[in-house]
TIZA-340704 format. One record per residue: residue number from 1; residue in three letters; chain; x, y, z of N, C-alpha, C, O in turn. Coordinates in steps of 0.2 Angstrom, whole numbers, always signed. Example, Ala and Ser with C-alpha at 12.3 -4.5 7.8 and 13.67 -1.06 7.14 Angstrom:
ATOM   kefi   domi   firo     npx     npy     npz    capx    capy    capz     cpx     cpy     cpz     opx     opy     opz
ATOM      1    ALA      A     +66     -28     +39     +62     -22     +39     +66     -16     +39     +71     -17     +42
ATOM      2    SER      A     +64     -11     +35     +68      -5     +36     +64      +0     +39     +67      +6     +40
END
This chain:
ATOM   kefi   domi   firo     npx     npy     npz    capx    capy    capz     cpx     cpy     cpz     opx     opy     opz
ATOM      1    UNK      A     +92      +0    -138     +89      -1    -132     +84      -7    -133     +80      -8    -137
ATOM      2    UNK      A     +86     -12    -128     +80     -19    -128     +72     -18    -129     +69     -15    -124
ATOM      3    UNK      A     +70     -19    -132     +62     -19    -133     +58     -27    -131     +59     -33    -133
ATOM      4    UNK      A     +54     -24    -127     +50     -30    -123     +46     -32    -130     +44     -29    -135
ATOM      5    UNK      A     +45     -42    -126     +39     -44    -132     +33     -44    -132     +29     -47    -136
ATOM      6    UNK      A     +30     -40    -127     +26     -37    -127     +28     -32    -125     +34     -31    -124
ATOM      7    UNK      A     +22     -25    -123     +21     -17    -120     +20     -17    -113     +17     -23    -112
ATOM      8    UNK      A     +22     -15    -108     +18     -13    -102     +13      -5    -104     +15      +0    -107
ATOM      9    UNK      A      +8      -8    -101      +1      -3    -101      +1      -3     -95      +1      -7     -91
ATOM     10    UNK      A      +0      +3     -94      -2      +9     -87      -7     +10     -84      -9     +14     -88
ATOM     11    UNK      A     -11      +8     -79     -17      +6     -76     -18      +9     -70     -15      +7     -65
ATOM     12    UNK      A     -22     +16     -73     -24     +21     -66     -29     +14     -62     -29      +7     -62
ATOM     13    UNK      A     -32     +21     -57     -36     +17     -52     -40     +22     -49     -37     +28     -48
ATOM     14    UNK      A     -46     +21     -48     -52     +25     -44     -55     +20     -38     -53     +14     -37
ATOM     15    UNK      A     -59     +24     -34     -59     +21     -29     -67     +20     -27     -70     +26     -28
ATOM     16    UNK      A     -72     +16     -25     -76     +17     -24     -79     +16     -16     -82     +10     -15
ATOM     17    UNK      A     -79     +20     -11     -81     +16      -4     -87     +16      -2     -91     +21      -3
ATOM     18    UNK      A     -88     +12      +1     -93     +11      +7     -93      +9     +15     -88      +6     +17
ATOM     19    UNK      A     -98     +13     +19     -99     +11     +23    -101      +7     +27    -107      +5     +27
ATOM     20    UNK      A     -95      +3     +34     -98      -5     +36    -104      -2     +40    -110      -5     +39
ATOM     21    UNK      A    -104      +4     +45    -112      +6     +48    -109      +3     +55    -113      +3     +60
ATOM     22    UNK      A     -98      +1     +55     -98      -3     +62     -92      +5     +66     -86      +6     +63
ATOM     23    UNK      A     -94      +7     +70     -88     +11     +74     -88     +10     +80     -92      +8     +85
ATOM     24    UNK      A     -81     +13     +80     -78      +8     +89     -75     +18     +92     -74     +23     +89
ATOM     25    UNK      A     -77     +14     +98     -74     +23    +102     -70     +19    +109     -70     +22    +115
ATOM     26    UNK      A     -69     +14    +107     -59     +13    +111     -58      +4    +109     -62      +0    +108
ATOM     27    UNK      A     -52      +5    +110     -47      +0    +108     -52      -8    +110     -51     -13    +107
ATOM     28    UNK      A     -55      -8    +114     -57     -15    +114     -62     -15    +110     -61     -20    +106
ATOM     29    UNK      A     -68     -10    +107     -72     -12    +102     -68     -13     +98     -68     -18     +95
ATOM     30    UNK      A     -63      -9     +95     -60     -11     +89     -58     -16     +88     -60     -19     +83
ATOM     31    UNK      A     -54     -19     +92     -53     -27     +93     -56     -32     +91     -54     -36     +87
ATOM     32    UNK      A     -64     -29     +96     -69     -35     +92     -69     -34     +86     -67     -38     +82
ATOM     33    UNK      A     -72     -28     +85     -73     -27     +76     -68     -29     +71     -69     -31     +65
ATOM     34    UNK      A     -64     -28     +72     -58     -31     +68     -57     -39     +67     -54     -42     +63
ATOM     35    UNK      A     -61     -42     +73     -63     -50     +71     -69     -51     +68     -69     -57     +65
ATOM     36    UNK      A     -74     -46     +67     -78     -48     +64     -79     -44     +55     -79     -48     +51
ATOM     37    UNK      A     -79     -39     +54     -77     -37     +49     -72     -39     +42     -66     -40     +42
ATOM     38    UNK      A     -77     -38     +35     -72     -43     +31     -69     -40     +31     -68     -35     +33
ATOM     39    UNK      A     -63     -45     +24     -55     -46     +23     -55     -39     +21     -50     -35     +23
ATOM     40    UNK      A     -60     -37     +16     -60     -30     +11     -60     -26     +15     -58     -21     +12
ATOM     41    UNK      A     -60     -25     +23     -61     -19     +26     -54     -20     +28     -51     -15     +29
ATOM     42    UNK      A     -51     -25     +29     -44     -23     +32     -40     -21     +27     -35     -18     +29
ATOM     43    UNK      A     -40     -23     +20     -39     -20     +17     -39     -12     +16     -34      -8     +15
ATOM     44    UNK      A     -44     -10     +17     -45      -4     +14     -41      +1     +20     -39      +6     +18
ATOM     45    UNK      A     -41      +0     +25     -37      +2     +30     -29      +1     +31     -25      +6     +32
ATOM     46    UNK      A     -27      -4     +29     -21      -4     +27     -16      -5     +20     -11      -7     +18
ATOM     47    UNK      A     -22      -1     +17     -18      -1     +10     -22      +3      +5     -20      +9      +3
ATOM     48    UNK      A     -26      +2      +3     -29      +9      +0     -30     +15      +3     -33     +20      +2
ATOM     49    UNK      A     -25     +16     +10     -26     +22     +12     -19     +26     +10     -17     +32     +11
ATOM     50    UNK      A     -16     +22      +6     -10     +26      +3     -12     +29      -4      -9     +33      -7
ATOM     51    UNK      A     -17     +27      -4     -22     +28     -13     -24     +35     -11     -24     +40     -16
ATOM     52    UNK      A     -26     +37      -4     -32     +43      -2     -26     +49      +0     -27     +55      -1
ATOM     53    UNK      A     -19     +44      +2     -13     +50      +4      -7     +49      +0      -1     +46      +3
ATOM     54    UNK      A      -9     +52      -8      -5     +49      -9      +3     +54     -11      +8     +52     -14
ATOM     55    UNK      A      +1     +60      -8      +6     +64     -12     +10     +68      -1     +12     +73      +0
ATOM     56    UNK      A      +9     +61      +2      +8     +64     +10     +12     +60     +11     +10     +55      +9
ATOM     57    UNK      A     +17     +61     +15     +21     +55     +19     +18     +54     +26     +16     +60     +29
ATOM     58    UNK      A     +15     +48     +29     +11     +48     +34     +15     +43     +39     +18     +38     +38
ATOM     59    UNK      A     +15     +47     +46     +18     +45     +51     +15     +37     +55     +18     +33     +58
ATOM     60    UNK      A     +10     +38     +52      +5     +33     +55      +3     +28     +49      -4     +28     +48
ATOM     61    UNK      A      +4     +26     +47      +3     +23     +38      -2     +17     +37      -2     +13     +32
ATOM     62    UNK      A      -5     +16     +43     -12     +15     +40     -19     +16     +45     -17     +20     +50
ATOM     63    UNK      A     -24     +16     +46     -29     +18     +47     -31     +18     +54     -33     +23     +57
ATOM     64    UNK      A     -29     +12     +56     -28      +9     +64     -23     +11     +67     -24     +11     +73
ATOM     65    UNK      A     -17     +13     +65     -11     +17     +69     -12     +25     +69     -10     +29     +74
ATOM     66    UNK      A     -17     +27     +64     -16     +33     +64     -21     +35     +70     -20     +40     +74
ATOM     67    UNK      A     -28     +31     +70     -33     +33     +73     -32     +33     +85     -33     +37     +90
ATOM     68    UNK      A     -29     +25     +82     -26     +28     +88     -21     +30     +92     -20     +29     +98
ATOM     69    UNK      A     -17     +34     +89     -13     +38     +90     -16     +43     +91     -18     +45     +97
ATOM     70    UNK      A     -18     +47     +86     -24     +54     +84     -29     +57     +88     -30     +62     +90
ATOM     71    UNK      A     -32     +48     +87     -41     +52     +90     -39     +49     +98     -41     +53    +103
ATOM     72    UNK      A     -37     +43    +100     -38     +39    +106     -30     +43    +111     -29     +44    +117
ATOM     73    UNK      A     -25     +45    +106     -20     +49    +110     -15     +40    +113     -10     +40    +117
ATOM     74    UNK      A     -17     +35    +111     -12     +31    +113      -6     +30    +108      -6     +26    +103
ATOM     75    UNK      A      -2     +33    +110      +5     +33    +104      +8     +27    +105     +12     +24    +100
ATOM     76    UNK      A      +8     +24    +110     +12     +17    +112     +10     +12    +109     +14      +8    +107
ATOM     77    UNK      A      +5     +12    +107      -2      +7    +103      -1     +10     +97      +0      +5     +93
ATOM     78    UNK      A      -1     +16     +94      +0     +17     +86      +5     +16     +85      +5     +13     +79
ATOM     79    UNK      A     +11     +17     +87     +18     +16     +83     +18      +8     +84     +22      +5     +81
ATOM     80    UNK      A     +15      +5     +89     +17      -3     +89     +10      -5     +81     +10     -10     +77
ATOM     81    UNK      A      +6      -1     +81      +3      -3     +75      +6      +0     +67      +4      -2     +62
ATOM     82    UNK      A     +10      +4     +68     +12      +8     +62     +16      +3     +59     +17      +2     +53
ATOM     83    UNK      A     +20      +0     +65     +28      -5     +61     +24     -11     +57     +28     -13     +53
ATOM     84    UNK      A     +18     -14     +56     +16     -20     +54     +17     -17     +48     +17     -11     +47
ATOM     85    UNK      A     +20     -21     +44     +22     -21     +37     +17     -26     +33     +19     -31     +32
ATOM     86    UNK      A     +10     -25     +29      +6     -30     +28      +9     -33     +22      +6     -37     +20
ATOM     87    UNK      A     +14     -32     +19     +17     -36     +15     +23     -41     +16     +27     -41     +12
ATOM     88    UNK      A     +21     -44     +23     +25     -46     +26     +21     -52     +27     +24     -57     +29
ATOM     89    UNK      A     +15     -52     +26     +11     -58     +27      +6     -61     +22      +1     -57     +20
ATOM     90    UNK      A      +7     -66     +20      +4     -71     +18      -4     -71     +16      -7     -76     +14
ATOM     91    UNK      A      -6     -65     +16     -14     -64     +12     -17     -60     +20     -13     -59     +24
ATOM     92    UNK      A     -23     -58     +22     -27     -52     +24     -27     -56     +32     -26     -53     +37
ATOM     93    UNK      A     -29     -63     +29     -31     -66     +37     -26     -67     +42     -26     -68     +48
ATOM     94    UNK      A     -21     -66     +39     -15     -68     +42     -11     -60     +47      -7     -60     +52
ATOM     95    UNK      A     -14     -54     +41     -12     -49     +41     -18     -47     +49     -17     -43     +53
ATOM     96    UNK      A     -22     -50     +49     -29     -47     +53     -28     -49     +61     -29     -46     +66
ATOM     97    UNK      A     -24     -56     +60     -22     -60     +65     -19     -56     +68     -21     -54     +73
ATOM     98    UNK      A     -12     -54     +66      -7     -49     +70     -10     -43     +70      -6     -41     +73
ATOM     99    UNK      A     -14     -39     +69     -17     -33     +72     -20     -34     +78     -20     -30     +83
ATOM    100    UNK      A     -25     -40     +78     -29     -42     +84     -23     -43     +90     -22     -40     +95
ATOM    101    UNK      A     -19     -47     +89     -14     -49     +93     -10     -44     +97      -8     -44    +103
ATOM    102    UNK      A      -9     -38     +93      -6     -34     +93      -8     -29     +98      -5     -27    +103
ATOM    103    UNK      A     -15     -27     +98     -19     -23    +101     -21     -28    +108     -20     -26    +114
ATOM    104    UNK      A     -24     -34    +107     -25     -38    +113     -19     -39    +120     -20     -39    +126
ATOM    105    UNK      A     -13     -39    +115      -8     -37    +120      -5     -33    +124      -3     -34    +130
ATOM    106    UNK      A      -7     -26    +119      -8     -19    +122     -11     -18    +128      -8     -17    +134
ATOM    107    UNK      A     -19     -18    +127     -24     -21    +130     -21     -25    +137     -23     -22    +142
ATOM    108    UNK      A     -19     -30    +139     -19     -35    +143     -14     -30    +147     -15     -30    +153
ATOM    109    UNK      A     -11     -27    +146      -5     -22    +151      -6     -17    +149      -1     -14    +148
ATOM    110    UNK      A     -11     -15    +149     -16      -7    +151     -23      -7    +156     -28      -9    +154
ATOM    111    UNK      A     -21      -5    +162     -28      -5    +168     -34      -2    +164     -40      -5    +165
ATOM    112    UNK      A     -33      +3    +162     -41      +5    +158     -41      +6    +151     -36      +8    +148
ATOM    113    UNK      A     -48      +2    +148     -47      +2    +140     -46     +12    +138     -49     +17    +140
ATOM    114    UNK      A     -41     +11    +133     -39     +18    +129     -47     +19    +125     -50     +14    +122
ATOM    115    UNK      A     -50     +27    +127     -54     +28    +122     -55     +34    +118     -50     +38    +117
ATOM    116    UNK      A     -59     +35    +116     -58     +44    +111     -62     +48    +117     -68     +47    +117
ATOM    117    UNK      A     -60     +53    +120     -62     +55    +123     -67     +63    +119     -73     +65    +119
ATOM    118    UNK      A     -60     +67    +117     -62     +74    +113     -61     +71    +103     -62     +75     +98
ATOM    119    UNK      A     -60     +65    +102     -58     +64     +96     -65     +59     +93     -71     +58     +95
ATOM    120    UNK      A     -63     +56     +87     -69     +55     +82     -68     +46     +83     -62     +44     +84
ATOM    121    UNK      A     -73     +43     +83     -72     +36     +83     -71     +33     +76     -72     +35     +70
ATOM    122    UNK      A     -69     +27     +77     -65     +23     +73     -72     +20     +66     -76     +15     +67
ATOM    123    UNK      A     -72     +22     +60     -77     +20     +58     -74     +15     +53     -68     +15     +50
ATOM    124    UNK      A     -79      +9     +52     -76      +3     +46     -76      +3     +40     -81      +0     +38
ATOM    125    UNK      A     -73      +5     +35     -75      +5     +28     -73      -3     +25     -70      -8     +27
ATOM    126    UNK      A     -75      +0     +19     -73      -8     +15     -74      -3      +5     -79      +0      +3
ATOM    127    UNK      A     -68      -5      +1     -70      +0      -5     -68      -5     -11     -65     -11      -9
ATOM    128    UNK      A     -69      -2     -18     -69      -7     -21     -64      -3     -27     -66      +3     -27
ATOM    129    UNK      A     -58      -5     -32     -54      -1     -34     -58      -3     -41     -62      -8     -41
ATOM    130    UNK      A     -56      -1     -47     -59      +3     -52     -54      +4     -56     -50      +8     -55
ATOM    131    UNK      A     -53      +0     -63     -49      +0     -66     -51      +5     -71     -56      +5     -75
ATOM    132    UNK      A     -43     +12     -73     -45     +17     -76     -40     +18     -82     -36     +23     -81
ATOM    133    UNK      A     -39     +16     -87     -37     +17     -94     -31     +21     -93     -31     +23     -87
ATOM    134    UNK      A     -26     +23     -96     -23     +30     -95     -19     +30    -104     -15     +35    -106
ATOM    135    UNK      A     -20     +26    -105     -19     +27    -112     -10     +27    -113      -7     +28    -118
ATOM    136    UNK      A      -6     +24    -107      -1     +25    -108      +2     +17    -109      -1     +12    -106
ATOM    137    UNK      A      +8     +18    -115     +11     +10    -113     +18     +10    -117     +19     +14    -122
ATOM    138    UNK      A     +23      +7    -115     +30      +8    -115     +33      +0    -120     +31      -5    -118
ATOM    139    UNK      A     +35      +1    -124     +38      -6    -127     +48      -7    -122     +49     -13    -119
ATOM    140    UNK      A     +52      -1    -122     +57      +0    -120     +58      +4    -112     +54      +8    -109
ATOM    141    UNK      A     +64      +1    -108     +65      +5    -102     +64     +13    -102     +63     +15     -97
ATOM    142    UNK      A     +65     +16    -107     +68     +22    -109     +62     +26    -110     +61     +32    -108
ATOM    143    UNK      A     +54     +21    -114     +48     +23    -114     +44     +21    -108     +39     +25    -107
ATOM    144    UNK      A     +47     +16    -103     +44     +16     -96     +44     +23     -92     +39     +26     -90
ATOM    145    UNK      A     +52     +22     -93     +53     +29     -87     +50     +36     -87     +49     +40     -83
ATOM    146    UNK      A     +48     +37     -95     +46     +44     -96     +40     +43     -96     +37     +48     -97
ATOM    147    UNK      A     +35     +37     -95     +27     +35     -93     +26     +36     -87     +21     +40     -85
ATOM    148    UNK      A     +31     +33     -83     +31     +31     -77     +31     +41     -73     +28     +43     -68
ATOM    149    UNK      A     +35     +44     -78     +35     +50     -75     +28     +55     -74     +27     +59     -70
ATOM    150    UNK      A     +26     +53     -79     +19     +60     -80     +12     +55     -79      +7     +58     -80
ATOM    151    UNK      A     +13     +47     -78      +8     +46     -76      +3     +47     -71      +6     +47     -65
ATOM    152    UNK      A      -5     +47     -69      -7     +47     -63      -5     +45     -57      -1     +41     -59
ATOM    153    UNK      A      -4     +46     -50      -2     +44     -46      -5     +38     -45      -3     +34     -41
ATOM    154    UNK      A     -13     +37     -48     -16     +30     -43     -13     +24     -50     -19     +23     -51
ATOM    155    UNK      A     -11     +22     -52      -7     +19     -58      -1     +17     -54      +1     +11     -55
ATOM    156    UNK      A      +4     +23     -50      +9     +19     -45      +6     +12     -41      +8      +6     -40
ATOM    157    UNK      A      -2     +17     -37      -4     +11     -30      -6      +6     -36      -3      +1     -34
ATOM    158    UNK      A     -10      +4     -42     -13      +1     -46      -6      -5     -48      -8     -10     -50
ATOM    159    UNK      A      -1      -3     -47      +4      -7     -51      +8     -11     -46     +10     -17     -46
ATOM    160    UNK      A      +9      -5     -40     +13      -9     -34      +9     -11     -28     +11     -16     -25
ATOM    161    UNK      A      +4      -8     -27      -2     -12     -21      -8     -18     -26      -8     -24     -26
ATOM    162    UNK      A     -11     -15     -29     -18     -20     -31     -16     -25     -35     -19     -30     -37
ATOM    163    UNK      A      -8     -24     -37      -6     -29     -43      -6     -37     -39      -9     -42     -41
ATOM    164    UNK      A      -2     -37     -31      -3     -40     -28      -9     -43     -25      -8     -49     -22
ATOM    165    UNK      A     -14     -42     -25     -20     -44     -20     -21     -48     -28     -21     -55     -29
ATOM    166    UNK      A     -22     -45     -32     -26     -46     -40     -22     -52     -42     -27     -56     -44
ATOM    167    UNK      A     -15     -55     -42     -12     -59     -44     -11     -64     -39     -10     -70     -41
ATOM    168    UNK      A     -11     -63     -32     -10     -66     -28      -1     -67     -27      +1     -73     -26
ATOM    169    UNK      A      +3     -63     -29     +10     -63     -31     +14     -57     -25     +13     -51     -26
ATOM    170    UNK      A     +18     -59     -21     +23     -57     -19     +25     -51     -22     +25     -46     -18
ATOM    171    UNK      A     +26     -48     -28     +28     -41     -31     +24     -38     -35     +18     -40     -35
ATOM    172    UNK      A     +26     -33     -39     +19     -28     -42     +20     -28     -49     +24     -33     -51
ATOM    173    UNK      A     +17     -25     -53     +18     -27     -59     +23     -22     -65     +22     -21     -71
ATOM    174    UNK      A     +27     -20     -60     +34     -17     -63     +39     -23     -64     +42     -25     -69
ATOM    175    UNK      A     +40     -25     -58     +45     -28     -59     +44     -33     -61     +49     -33     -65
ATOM    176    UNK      A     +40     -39     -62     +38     -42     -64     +37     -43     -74     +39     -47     -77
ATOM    177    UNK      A     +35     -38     -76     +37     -35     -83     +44     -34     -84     +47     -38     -88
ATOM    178    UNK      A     +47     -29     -81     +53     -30     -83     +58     -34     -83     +63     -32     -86
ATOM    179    UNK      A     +57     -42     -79     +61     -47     -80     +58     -51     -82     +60     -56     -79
ATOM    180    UNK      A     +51     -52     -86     +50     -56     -90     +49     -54     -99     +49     -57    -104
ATOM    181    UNK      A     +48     -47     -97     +46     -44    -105     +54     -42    -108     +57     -44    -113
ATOM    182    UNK      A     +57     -39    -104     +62     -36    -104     +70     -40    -105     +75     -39    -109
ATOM    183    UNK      A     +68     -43     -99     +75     -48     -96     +82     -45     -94     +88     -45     -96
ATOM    184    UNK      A     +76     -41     -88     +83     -37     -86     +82     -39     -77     +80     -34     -73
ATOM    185    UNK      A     +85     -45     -75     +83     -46     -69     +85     -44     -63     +83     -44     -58
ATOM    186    UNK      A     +93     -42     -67     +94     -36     -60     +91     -30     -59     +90     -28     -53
ATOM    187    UNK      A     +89     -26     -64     +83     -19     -62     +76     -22     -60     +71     -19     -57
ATOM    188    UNK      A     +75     -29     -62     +69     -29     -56     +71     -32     -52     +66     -34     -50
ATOM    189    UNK      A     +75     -33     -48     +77     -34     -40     +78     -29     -35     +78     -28     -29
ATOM    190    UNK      A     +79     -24     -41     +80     -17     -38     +73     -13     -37     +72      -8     -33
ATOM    191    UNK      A     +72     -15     -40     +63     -14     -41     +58     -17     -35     +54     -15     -31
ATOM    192    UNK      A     +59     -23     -36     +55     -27     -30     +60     -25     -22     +58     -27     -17
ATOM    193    UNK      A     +64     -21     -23     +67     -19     -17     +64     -13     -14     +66     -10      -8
ATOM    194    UNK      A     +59     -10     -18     +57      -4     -17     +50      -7     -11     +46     -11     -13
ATOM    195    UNK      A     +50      -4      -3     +43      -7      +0     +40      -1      -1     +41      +5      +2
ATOM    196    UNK      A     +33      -5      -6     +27      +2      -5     +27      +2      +2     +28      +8      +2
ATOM    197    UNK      A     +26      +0      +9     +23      +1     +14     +29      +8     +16     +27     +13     +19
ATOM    198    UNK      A     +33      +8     +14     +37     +14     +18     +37     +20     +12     +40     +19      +7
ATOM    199    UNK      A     +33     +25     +13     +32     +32      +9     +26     +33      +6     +22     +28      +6
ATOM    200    UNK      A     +24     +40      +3     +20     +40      -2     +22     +37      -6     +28     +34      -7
ATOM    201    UNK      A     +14     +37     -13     +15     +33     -19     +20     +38     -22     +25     +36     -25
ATOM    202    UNK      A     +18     +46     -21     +25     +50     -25     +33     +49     -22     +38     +51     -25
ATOM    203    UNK      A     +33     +48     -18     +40     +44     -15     +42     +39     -18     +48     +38     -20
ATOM    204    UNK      A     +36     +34     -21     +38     +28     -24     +40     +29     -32     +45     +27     -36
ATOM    205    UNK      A     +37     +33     -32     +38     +37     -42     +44     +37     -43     +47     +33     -46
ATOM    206    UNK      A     +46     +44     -37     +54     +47     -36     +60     +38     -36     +64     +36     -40
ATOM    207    UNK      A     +58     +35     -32     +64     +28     -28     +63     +27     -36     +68     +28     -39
ATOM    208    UNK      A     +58     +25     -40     +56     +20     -46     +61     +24     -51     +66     +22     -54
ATOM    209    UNK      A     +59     +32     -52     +62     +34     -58     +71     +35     -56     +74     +38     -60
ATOM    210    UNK      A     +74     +34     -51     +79     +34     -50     +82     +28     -50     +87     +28     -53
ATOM    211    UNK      A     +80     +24     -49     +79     +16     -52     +84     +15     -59     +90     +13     -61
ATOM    212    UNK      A     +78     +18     -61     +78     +19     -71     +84     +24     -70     +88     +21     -67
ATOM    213    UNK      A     +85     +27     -72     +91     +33     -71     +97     +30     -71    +101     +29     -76
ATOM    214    UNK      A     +98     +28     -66    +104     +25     -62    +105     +17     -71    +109     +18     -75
ATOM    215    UNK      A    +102     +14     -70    +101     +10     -74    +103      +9     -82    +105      +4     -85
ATOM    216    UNK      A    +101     +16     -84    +101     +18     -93    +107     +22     -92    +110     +22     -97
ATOM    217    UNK      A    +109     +26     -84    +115     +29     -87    +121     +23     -85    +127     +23     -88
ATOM    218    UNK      A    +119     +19     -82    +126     +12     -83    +126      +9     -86    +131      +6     -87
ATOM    219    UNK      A    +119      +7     -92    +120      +3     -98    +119      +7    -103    +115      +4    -107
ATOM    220    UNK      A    +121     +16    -104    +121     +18    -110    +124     +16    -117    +123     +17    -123
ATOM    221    UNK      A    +128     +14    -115    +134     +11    -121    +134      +3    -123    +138      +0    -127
ATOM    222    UNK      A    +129      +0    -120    +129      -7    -120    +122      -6    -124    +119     -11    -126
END
């Protein structure tokens, strides 16, 4: 089995949040808020919140779809926010733009602003990730897959969500390893074909070590 020229090391993740002190109780304050509020908070809503649910398939998959669907009861508006795929754009501002866009649109072909009537309003966080040891590190595919299995779940969001923001790079930091330490660039294509936005992080384990599997049993003899 090919041995990398260096290790991949495993890199849990802790979470630490704060509160903005900013909440919205219908669709047009959010709006505003969402113009004003930093990049960190849209982050934290649509992407660290796969960190908070991570072992949950969530129909609403990030913070602004869930809420109003949920608390505000506009489902036309949450599923048109659930489809943004934030890894589809080009860094947070870009990602912020089409949320405002999205909801403003809403908005213009709706007579009364939606708001939370019996439900909780829309509060702003902003959090900071925490890099956590896990003592684990893999020279071979074979030492991957069995890391990759018993490791923490926040080590999946750590490798496939924060790798990106951290590197400023298009993939996370599986695949990326494996076709540079390894040189195996078609199992990282299969890898970078995995979208964290669709599923739990333990969904992502599952696509990842099946991955692997499929892989070592087609090049067991090679």
């Amino acid at each position: 089995m090919r041995k990398a020229d260096k290790p991949f090391c495993f890199t849990g993740s802790s979470e630490l949040r704060e509160s903005l002190g900013k909440e919205a109780e219908d669709e047009k304050r959010l709006v505003e808020l969402l113009e004003e509020v930093p990049l960190d908070s849209i982050y934290y809503h649509t992407h660290t919140c796969f960190l908070r649910h991570s072992q949950v398939e969530q129909l609403y998959p990030n913070d602004f779809a869930q809420w109003v669907a949920m608390e505000v009861r506009d489902h036309v508006l949450g599923e048109r926010l659930a489809v943004i795929d934030p890894f589809e754009f080009q860094g947070l501002e870009l990602l912020r733009e089409e949320l405002i866009s999205v909801i403003d649109d809403h908005l213009s072909r709706t007579p009364i602003v939606p708001r939370v009537i019996f439900g909780k309003p829309f509060s702003f966080n902003q959090s900071r990730i925490l890099e956590v040891s896990t003592g684990l590190a893999a020279w071979t595919l074979h030492e991957f897959r069995n890391a990759l299995s018993e490791v923490d779940v926040s080590a999946i969001y750590y490798h496939m969500f924060e790798a990106r923001r951290r590197l400023s790079k298009q993939e996370g930091d599986f695949s990326a390893w494996i076709e540079e330490s390894l040189d195996m660039p078609e199992l990282a294509g299969k890898f970078r074909a995995i979208n964290p936005y669709r599923g739990s992080l333990e969904r992502h384990r599952s696509a990842l070590l099946t991955v692997c599997d499929e892989f070592l049993a087609k090049h067991s003899d090679s």
